[in-house]
Structures are given as structure tokens and as C-alpha cells.
C-alpha positions as CSV (number, residue, x, y, z in Angstrom):
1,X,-176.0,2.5,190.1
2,X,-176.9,4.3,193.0
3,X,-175.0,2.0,195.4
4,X,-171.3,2.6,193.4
5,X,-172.6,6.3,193.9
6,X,-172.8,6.0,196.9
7,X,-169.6,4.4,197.2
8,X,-167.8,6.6,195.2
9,X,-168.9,9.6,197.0
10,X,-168.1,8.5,200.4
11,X,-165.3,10.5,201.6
12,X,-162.0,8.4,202.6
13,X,-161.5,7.4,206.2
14,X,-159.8,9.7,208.5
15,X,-156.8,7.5,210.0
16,X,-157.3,6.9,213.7
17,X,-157.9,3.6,216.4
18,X,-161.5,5.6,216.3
19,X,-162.3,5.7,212.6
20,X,-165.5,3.1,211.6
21,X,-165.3,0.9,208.3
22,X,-166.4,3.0,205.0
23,X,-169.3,1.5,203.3
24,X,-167.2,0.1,200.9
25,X,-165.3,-1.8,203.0
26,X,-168.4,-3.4,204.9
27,X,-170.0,-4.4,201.2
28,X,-166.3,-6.0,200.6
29,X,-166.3,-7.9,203.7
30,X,-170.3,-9.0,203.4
31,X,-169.1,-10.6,199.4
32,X,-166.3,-12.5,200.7
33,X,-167.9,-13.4,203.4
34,X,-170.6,-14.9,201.6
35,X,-168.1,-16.0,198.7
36,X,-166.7,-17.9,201.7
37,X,-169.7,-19.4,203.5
38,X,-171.1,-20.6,200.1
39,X,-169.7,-23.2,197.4
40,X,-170.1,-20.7,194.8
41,X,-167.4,-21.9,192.6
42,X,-169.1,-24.8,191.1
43,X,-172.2,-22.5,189.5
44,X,-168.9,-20.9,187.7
45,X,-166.8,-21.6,184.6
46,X,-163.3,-21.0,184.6
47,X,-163.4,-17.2,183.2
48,X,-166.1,-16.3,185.8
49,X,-163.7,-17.5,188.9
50,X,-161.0,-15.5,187.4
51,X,-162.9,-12.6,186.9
52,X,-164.1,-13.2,191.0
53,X,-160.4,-13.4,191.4
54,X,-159.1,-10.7,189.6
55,X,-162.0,-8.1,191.0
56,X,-160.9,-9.3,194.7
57,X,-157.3,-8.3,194.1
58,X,-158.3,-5.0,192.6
59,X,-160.5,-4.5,195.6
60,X,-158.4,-5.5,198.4
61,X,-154.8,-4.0,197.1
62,X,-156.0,-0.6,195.6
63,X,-159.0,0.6,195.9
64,X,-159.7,-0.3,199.6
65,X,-156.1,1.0,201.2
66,X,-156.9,4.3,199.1
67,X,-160.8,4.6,200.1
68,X,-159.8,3.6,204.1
69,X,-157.3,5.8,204.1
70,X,-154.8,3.7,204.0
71,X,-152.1,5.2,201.2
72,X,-152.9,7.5,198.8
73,X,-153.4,8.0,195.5
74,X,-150.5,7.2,192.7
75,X,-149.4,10.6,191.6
76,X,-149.4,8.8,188.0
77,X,-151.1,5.3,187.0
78,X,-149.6,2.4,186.7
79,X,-148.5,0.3,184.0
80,X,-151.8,-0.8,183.5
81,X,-151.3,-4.7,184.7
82,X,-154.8,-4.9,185.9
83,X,-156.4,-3.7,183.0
84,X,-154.6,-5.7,180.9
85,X,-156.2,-9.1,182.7
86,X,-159.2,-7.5,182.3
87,X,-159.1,-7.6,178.7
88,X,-157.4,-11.1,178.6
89,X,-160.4,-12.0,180.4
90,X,-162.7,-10.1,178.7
91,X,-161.2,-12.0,175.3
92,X,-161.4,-15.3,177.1
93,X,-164.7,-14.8,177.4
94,X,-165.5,-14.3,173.8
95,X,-163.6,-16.8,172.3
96,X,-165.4,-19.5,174.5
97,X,-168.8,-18.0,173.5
98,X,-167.7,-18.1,170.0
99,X,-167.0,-14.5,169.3
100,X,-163.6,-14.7,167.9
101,X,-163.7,-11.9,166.1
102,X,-164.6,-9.6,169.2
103,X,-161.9,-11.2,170.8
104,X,-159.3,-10.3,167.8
């Protein structure tokens, strides 16, 4: 918890050749860093490498570019694509553990 906090109240990066990586970024390059250095995969079913896959994209194409300073903030949300493969995922999850009906 206290490390999101921390994230979360970082203030964005000023742009500039002189601005330093946010916190959030360094933690983002140390996981795929490791994600890449390791054979992780094979510990993971399908629905866990998805979910790796899915938080990645998240990470790299919106919160990131927002956080560095790199675009801003969508005056209004979006259609909601990500959070929609997160439930898919999320339902995935629970029909392979048996939980149909959470998955209804």
C-alpha cells in the first residue's frame, strides 16, 4: 500500500532533456526488466500471462505518458476497453477455478 502511495502522490515530470525518471517509471523498468531476464512464463497459466500482458499495456500506454509528463489527462474516459479485459479476465479466471456462477 504504501508504495502505490507513494506512487500516486509523486507529482508528474516536468518535461525537459533535464527531468530524472519518476518512481513509477524506475519500478516499471525494474519488472520488465526482471520479467525479461527470467523465464517467468512457465510458473504461469494462460490467464496469469494475460493478466502480465494486459497490466504492461495499461502501464506503458496510459499511465506512464500521463505520470512522465508525457500527454495529459483525457478530459473524459474512454470507452472503457481496458476495463472490459479486465473483467474477461477476471471471468476467465473463475470459470477455470470452477466459479461459474461468479463468472455469470
Amino acid at each position: 500500500h504504501w508504495l502505490c502511495d507513494a506512487v500516486m502522490q509523486e507529482p508528474r515530470r516536468l518535461p525537459g532533456p533535464d527531468a530524472s525518471p519518476t518512481l513509477f517509471q524506475n519500478i516499471a523498468d525494474a519488472f520488465s526488466g526482471m520479467r525479461r531476464r527470467v523465464a517467468w512464463s512457465k510458473y504461469f497459466n494462460a490467464f496469469e500471462r494475460v493478466k502480465v500482458k494486459s497490466i504492461d499495456l495499461s502501464v506503458t500506454r496510459y499511465f506512464l505518458p500521463v505520470k512522465n509528463g508525457d500527454k495529459e489527462l483525457p478530459r473524459k474516459a474512454d470507452k472503457g476497453q481496458m476495463l472490459s479485459l479486465n473483467i474477461l479476465e477476471a471471468m476467465y479466471q473463475d470459470t477455470a477455478w470452477g466459479n461459474d456462477a461468479n463468472a455469470a
